[in-house]
Legacy VTK file of the C-alpha trace (Angstrom):
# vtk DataFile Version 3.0
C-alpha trace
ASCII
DATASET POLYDATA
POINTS 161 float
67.238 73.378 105.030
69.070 73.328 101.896
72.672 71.471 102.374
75.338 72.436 100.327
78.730 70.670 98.571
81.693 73.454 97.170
83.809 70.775 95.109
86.894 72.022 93.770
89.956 70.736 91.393
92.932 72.518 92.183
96.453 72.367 90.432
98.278 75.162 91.982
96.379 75.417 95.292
95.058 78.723 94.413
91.261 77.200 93.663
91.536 75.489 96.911
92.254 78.688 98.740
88.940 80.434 97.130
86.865 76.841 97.569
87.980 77.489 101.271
86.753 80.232 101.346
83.416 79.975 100.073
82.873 77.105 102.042
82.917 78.652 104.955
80.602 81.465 103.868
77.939 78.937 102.621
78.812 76.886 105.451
79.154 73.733 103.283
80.826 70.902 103.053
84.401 70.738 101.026
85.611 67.808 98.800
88.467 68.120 97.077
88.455 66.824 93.075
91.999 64.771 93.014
93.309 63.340 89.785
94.477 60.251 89.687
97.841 61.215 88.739
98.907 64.722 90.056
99.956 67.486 87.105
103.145 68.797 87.297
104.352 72.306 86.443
105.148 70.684 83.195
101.926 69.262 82.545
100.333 72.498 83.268
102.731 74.602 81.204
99.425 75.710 78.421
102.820 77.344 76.064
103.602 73.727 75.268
101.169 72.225 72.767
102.101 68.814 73.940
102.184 69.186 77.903
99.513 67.153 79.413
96.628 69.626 80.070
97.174 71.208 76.454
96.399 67.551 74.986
93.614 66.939 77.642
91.738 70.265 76.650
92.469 69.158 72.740
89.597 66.487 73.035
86.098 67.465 74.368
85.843 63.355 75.357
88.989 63.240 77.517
88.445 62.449 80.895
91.048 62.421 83.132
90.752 60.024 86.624
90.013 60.810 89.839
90.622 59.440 93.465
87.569 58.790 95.102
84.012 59.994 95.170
81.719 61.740 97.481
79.211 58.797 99.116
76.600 61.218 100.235
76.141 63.132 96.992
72.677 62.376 97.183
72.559 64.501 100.387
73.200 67.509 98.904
70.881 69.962 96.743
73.375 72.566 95.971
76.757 72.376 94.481
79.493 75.026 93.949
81.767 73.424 91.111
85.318 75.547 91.527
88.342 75.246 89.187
90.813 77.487 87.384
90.214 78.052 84.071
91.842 76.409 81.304
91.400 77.247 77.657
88.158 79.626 78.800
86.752 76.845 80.101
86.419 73.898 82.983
89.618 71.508 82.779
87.664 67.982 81.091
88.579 66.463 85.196
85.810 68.150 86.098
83.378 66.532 83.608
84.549 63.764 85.183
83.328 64.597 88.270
79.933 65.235 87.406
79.274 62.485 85.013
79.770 60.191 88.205
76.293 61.238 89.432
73.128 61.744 89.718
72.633 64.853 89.626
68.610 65.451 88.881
66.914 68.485 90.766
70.535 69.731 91.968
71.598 73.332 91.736
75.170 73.408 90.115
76.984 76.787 90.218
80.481 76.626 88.747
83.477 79.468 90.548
86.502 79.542 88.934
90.261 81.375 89.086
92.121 82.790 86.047
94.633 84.238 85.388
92.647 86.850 83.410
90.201 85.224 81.203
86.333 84.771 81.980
84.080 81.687 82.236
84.366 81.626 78.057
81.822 78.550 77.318
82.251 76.870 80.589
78.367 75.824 80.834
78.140 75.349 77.274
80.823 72.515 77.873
79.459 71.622 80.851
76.086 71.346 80.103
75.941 67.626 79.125
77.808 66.495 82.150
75.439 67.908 84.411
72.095 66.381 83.355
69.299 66.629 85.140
70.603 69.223 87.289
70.037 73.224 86.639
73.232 74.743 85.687
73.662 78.249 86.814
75.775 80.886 85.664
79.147 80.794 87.159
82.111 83.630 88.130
85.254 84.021 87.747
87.470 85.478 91.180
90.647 86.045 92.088
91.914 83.537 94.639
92.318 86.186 97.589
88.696 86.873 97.283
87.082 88.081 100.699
84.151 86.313 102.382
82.229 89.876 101.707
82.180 89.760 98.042
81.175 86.162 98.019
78.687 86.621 99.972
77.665 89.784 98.331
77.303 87.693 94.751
75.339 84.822 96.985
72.584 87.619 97.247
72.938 88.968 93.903
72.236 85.868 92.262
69.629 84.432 94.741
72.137 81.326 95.167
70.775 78.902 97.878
67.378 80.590 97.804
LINES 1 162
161 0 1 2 3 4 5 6 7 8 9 10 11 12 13 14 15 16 17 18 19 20 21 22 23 24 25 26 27 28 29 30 31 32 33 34 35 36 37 38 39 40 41 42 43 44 45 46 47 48 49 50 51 52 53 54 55 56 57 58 59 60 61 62 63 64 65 66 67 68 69 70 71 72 73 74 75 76 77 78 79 80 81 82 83 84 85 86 87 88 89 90 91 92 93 94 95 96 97 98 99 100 101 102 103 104 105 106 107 108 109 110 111 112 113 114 115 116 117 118 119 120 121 122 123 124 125 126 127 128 129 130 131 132 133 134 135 136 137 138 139 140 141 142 143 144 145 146 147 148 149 150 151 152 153 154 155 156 157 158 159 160
């Protein structure tokens, strides 16, 4: 039996409330991505070309730090990457996620939140953080998403299979 990891990075909680979610319909295990220092409203405010996530997303090579790790990544064969989109793509933290692992013969599928823009090139910029590993395509859904639809684009896509 396949066992699964959803890992999420979430600034203004709504990731968290989707990575809940799907969590429980994949019956995984949760671990929250926490940066080292917290963002602020400021830091997140994309209008300002010199707030904090603005100069992070400026530089492919940034990568912010995070608290802790997951021990048993090894463990797992499956991992839902979630995240809210920034700049049409994954905020650099979660390159640093990945690039602390092995991650050869894992399944990573990336779920985001937006506030209206897609995936953009999120596995194009993901790609080299996750060697090893086969990168699937990933979604974009509203935070408020019900266990039905998540489960319904589970099937779809043969996730987990």
């Amino acid at each position: 039996m396949k066992k699964i990891l959803v890992a999420y990075f979430s600034a203004t909680q709504s990731t968290k409330k989707l990575a809940t979610t799907l969590a429980s319909v994949t019956d995984a295990d949760i671990y929250e991505i926490k940066p080292e220092i917290p963002y602020t409203k400021k830091d997140l405010n994309w209008m300002d070309t010199n707030s904090r996530s603005s100069i992070e997303m400026k530089n492919k090579t940034y990568r912010p730090s995070i608290i802790g790790k997951v021990d048993t990544m090894d463990t797992y064969d499956t991992i839902f990457i979630g995240f809210p989109i920034w700049w049409y793509v994954a905020p650099t933290i979660i390159n640093t996620f990945l690039e602390q692992y092995n991650l050869n013969g894992k399944t990573i599928i990336p779920f985001a939140t937006s506030g209206g823009s897609g995936m953009g090139n999120t596995n194009k910029e993901l790609k080299d953080s996750c060697k090893g590993a086969i990168l699937l395509e990933g979604k974009v859904f509203k935070s408020n998403t019900r266990e039905e639809a998540l489960k319904k684009w589970i099937e779809q896509n043969k996730i987990g299979a």
